[in-house]
N, C-alpha and C positions, 0 to 999 in steps of 0.2 A: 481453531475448531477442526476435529476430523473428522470428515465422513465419505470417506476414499473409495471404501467399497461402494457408498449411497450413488457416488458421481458417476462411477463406471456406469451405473445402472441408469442413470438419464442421458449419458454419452450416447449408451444402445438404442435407448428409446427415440431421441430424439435427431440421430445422425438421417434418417433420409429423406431427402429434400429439405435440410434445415443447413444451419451455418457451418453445422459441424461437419456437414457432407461436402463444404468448400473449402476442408483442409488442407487435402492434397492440389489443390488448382494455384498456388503459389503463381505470382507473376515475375518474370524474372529478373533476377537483380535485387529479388526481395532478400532480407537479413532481418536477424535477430539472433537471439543466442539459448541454449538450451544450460542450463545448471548441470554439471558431469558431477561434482560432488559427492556422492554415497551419505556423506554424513548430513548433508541438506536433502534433509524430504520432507518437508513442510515449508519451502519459503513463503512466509508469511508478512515480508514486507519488503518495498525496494527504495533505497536513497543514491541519487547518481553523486558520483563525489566530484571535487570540484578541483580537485591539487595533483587526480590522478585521472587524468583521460580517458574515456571505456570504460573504468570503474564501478562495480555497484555493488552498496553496500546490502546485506541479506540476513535473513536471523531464522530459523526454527519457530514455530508456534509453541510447542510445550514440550517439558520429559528431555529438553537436550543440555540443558547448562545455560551459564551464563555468559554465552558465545556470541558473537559478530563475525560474521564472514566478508573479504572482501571478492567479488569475482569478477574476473575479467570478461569482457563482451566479446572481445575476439577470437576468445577462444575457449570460454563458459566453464572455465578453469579456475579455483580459488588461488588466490593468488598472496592473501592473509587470512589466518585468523585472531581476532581479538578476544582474550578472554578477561573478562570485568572480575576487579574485587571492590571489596569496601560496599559491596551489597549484600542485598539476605540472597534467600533462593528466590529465581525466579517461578512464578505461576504462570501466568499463560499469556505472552510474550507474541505481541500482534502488530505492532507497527515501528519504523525506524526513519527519522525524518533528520536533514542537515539545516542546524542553523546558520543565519548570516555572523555568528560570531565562531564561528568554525568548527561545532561542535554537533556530535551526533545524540540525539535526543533517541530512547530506543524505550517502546510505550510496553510495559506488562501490566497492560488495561484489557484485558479478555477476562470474561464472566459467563461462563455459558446456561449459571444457571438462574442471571437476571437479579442481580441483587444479594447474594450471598456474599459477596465482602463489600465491607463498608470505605472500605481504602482501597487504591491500588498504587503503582509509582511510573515513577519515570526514572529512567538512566539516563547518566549523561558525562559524555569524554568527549574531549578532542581528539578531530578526526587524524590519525597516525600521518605523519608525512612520511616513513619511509614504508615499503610493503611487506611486511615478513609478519608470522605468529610473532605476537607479543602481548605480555599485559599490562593491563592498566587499573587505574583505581581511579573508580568512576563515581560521581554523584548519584547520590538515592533523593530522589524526591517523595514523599506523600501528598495523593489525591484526592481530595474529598468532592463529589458532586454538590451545589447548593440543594437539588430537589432530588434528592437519595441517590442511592446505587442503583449501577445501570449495567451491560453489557457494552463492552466497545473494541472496534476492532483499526479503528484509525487513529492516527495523530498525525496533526502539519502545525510545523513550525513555519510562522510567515517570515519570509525569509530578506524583509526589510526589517519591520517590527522587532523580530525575534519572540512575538507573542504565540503562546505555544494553545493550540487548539486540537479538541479533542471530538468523535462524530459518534455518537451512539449507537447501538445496533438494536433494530428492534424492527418486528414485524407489523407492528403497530405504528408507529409515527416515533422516528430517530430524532436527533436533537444533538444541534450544532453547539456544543461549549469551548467557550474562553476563558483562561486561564489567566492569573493572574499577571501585571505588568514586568512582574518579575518573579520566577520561581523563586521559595524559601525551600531552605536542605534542613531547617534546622526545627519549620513549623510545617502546619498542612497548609495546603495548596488549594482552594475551593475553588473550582470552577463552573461557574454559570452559564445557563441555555443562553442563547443570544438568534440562534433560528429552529426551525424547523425542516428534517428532511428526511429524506425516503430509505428504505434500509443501506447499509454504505455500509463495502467489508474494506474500505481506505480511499485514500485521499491525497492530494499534492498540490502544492501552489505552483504556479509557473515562477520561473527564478525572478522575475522583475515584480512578484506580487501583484499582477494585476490579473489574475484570474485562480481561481480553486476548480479542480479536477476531480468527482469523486467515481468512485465505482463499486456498485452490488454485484449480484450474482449474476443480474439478468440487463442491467443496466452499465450506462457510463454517461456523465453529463460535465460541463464543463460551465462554471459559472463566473461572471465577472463580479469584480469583488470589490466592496464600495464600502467604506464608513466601517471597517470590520467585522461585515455580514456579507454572505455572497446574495447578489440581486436578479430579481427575475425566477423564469424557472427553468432558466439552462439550458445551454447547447447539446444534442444529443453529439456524444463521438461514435465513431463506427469503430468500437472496442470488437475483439475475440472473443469468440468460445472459448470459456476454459471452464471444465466441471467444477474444479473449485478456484473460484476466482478472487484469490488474496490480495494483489497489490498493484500499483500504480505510481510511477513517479513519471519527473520531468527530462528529459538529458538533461545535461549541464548548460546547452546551449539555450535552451525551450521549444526547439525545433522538432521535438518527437516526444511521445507519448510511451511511456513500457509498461506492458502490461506483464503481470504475471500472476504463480499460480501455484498449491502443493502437490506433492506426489515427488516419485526419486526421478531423475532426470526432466524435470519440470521446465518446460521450453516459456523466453521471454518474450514476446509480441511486441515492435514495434510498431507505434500507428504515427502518420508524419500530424502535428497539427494546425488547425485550419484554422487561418488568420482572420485575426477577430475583424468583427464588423468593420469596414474603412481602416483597419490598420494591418499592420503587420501580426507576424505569427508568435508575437510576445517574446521575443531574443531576452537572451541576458542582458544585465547591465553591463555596457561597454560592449557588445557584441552582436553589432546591427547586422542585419538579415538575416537569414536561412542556413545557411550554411552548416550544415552538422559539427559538433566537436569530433576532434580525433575516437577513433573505436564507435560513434555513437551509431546504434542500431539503424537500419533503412525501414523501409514502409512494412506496412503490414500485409499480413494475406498467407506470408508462410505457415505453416502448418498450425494447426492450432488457431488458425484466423477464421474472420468471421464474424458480421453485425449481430448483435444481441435483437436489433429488429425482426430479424427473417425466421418468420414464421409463431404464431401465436400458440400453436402446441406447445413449442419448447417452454413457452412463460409458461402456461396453464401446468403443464406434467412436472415440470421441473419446480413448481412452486409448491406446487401440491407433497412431490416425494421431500424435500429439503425440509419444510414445515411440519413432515408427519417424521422424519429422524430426525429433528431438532429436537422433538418431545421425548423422542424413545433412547437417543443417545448421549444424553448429557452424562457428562463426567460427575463425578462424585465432588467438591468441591474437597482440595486440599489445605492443610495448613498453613 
């Protein structure tokens, strides 16, 4: 979804005495990474990889091709491009999530105008082990919802399972679906509600699947995850400002949170994360404690930082203008 010009205009409104006015207060030794790219102004999803250190994988929302980028953390540098065939054209290309069988799952599940297509898909390649432009021919899934068409701007692959879960977006009450035990390339795919949840523009499991990550415009909550539903009503994270607030994954290690966002040089946020109730802070498998992977981003607070808490204007202004160019900017649905 774009509404680039709408965000500047609740950046302004809402920068003083709010989150966005503790951009500049960075504490030191904080890190993260900003997207240099030109050809990435919409990232609109983030997957840390797992064969390449610092790595992360990024995509465009719409209008750009049927591309994957990979960008380095160190230095916010693309450092591949992947371009897909053996698919149609993409429409509007919202999430990218790594399964445990090594394969990137890349969701062109975005509907802005709530039910105008009856289908959407999924992509799917194995993640490139060497790093250079190259192409591949990728799997086309079809998606059908079991209780219609929906808008959505997440997908998480659980990354034990490989069950591929999808988060609806709606201002009204979103809805957690699950996907079949195993995608078909040859049939549709129906995926059914399994919870209920609050609008979510994406989502990430921690690597040992023991907790789901989601995040909206104005929010970020962090839920443990039981029986194939997330339980409870969630941990708040102290996520960033970011006007448009697209994406979320895990490092590699599960020791940091990244948040991200569209626009052309669209900077990454990391936030470290907080170890669950009596445990630790959910490491990967095989990869006890804390300890960052190589390249992985430091805390948060760099620019662009800041709790979605601080300050109830920003909810109330910011909900109000988003809601009122949701209505007046939708795109025309394409073919």
């Amino acid at each position: 979804m774009r509404l680039l010009p709408l965000t500047a205009v609740i950046t302004l409104v809402v920068l003083p005495g709010s989150a966005a006015a503790a951009a500049g207060s960075a504490p030191a030794g904080a890190s993260g990474f900003t997207i240099t790219d030109p050809r990435i102004k919409e990232s609109s999803g983030l997957a840390a990889s797992r064969i390449h250190p610092g790595v992360y994988w990024t995509h465009n929302d719409s209008d750009d091709g049927p591309y994957v980028y990979a960008v380095d953390s160190a230095t916010g540098k693309t450092v591949a491009r992947v371009t897909l065939t053996g698919i149609g054209t993409p429409r509007d290309v919202e999430a990218i999530s790594l399964g445990p069988d090594g394969q990137l799952y890349v969701g062109d599940i975005g509907d802005n105008l709530n039910g105008t297509w009856d289908h959407v898909w999924i992509y799917r390649f194995p993640e490139p082990k060497q790093l250079a432009d190259v192409t591949v021919k990728a799997e086309q899934f079809t998606v059908r919802y079991a209780d219609g068409a929906r808008n959505a701007e997440a997908l998480m692959v659980h990354p034990v399972t490989g069950r591929v879960y999808i988060a609806s977006k709606s201002e009204d009450k979103g809805g957690l679906y699950e996907g079949p035990e195993k995608l078909s390339a040859s049939g549709t795919n129906v995926f059914r509600r399994v919870a209920d949840l609050p609008w979510v523009t994406d989502g990430a499991f921690s690597p040992d699947g023991g907790r789901l990550t989601l995040r909206g415009y104005f929010f970020a909550k962090t839920y443990p995850w039981k029986d194939g539903k997330p339980e409870g009503e969630g941990e708040r994270v102290d996520a960033p400002w970011q006007g448009q607030a697209e994406s979320v994954t895990y490092s590699a290690d599960g020791s940091t949170l990244l948040f991200g966002s569209e626009g052309e040089s669209s900077r990454v946020v990391a936030v470290p994360v907080k170890p669950a109730a009596g445990g630790s802070a959910s490491p990967a498998p095989g990869k006890p404690g804390g300890t960052p992977a190589p390249g992985a981003p430091g805390p948060a607070g760099e620019q662009g930082g800041g709790g979605f808490t601080k300050g109830a204007a920003v909810l109330a202004v910011g909900t109000a203008l988003v809601l009122g160019a949701k209505r007046l900017l939708r795109r025309r649905p394409r073919d």
